[in-house]
N, C-alpha and C positions, 0 to 999 in steps of 0.2 A: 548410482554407481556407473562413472564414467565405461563404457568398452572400447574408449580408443579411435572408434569408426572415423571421426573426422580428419583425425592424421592421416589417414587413409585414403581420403576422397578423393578422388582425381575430377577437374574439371570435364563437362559433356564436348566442351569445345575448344578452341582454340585459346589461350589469353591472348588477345592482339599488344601489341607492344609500339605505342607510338611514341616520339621522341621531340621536344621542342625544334631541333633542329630540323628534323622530318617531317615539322606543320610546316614552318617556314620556307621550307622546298616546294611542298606542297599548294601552300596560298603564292607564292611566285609565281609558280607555273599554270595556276588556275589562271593570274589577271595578266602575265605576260603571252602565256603560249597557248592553253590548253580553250578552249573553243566551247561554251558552257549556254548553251540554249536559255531563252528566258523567252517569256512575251510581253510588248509592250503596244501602249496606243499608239495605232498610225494617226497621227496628226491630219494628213492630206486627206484619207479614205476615211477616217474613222474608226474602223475597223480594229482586228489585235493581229500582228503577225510572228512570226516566231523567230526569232532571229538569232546568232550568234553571238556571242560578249563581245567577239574582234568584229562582227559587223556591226555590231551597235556603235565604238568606239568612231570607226570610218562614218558613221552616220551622223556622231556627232561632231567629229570634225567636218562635214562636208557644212553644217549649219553654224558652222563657225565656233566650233566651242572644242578647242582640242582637246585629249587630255595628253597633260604633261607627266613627265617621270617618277617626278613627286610627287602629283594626284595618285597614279599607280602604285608608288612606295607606300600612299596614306591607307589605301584602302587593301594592301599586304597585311598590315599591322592590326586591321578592322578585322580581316578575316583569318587570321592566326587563333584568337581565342574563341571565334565560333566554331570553329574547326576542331580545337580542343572539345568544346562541349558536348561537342556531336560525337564524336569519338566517344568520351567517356559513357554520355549517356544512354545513347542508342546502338554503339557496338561493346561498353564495359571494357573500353581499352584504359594500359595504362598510360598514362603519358611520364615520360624522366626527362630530365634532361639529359644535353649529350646527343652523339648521332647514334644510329642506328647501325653502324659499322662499330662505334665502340662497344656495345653491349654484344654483339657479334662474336668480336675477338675476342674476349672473355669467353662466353661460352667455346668457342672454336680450340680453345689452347685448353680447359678444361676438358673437352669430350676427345680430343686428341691424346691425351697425355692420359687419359683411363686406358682408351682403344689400345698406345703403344703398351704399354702394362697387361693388358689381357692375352694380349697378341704378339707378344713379345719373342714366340716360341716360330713365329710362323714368317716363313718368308712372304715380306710387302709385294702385291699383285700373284702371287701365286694362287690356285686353281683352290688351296685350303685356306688361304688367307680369303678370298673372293667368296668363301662360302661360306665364312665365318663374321662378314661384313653385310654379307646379304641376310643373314639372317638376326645378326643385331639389329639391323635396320627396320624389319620385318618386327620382332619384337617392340621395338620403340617406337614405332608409328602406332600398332595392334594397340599398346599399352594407355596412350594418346587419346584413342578414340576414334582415329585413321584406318578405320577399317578398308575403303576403298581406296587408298591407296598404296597399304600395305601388301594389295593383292596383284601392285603391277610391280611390286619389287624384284622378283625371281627373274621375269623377263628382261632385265638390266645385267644380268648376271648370267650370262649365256655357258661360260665354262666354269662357272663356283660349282666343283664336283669336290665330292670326299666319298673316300671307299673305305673307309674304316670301319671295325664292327663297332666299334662306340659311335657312330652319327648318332642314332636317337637323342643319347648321352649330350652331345655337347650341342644340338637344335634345343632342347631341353632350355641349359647353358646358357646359351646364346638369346636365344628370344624371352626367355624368364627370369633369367640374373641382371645378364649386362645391357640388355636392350631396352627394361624398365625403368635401371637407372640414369642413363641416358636421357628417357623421355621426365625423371623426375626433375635431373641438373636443369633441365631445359623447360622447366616450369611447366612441361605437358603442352607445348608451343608446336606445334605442328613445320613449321617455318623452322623453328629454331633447330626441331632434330634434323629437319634434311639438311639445314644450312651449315650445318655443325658436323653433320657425318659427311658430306661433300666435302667438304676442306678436309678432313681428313684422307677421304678417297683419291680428293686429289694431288693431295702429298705423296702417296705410297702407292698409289695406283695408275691414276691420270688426272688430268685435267678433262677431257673429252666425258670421262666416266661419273665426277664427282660435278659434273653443270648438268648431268640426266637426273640426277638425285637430289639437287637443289631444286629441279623443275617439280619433283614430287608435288609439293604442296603450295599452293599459290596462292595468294591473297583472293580470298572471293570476294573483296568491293575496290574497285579499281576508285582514284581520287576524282576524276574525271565523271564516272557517274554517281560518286557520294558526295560532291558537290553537286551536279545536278539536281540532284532530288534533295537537297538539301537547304541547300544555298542561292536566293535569287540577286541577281545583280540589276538595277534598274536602268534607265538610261540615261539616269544621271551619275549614275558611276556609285549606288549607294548598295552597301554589302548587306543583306537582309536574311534573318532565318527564315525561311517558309514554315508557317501554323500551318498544324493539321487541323481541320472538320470546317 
């Protein structure tokens, strides 16, 4: 006999949410911009030195072998689906298609359009409104798994005061009702609640206020070092997984 638990479960972390079109930025800026350490054999010394992706490219051009645009475009396209696999595999992200702004905006017009609905009663930036957002937020991180940094919420919210004899009452409310569902629409996405309650804060509050509350929660593997550790480039321009042992 089924008890239901699994409808229940909330993930321990984050769902990372990657986007075809968000590899594709991603593997651009690895082989156009972004500066990705490897080591290869020094020829002249022998030796192995460590070098950059853009200074291996100037080294191969200095030996006469440039690369062209379209070598750079081939090996975009190389490393699109290793980037996919790595993702799914080693952080259990999903990948959709679509940008990453579109999945956004759907959540964003979702968690706004409940907010205007619960809060309907309260004037937007007021002192009950502000106390009434900080503690949704509070809730929907808590609910999440955000425990630390649920606990730098209040400090964003310097005048969210309510003197009323029902505070208990509506912190209750606020962090147990509306703050859970929030974290449910929003897949238990840590990113997606702050990113989703900022556009909202920043519609009826500020802009200044709702980019403090998008900073909440950040991606803890930047593309730059998850290609590093991930991803070697040789100095013949070839896109390779690195085995582990």
């Amino acid at each position: 006999m089924s008890c239901g638990c699994e409808q229940n479960k909330k993930p321990l972390k984050e769902a990372l949410v990657i986007t075809k079109d968000n590899l594709k930025d991603q593997a651009y800026n690895a082989i156009y911009n972004t500066p990705i350490s490897f080591t290869y054999q020094n020829k002249d010394t022998g030796g192995r030195t460590n070098t950059s992706y853009q200074k291996a490219l100037d080294r191969k051009q200095k030996m006469g072998k440039p690369i062209s645009d379209s070598d750079k475009d081939k090996m975009i396209k190389e490393l699109i689906p290793f980037l996919a696999y790595l993702y799914k595999k080693h952080l259990k992200a999903i990948v959709k298609e679509g940008s990453i702004n579109e999945l956004n905006r759907e959540l964003n017009l979702k968690v706004s359009q409940l907010l205007k609905r619960k809060l309907n009663n309260l004037k937007p930036g007021s002192s009950e409104h502000q106390f009434a957002v900080k503690h949704i937020l509070i809730g929907a991180l808590r609910d999440a798994n955000f425990h630390s940094e649920s606990k730098k919420v209040a400090s964003l919210f310097p005048t969210a005061i309510y003197n009323g004899s029902d505070e208990e009452k509506l912190i209750k409310k606020y962090e147990y009702e509306v703050g859970p569902t929030i974290a449910s629409l929003s897949d238990w996405d840590g990113i997606g609640i702050v990113d989703a309650i900022g556009f909202y804060v920043s519609m009826t509050i500020g802009r200044p206020l709702g980019e403090k509350i998008q900073k909440l929660v950040e991606s803890k593997l930047t593309i730059s070092k998850f290609i590093k550790e991930n991803i070697k480039i040789t100095k013949n321009g070839d896109v390779l997984l690195k085995t582990k042992g």
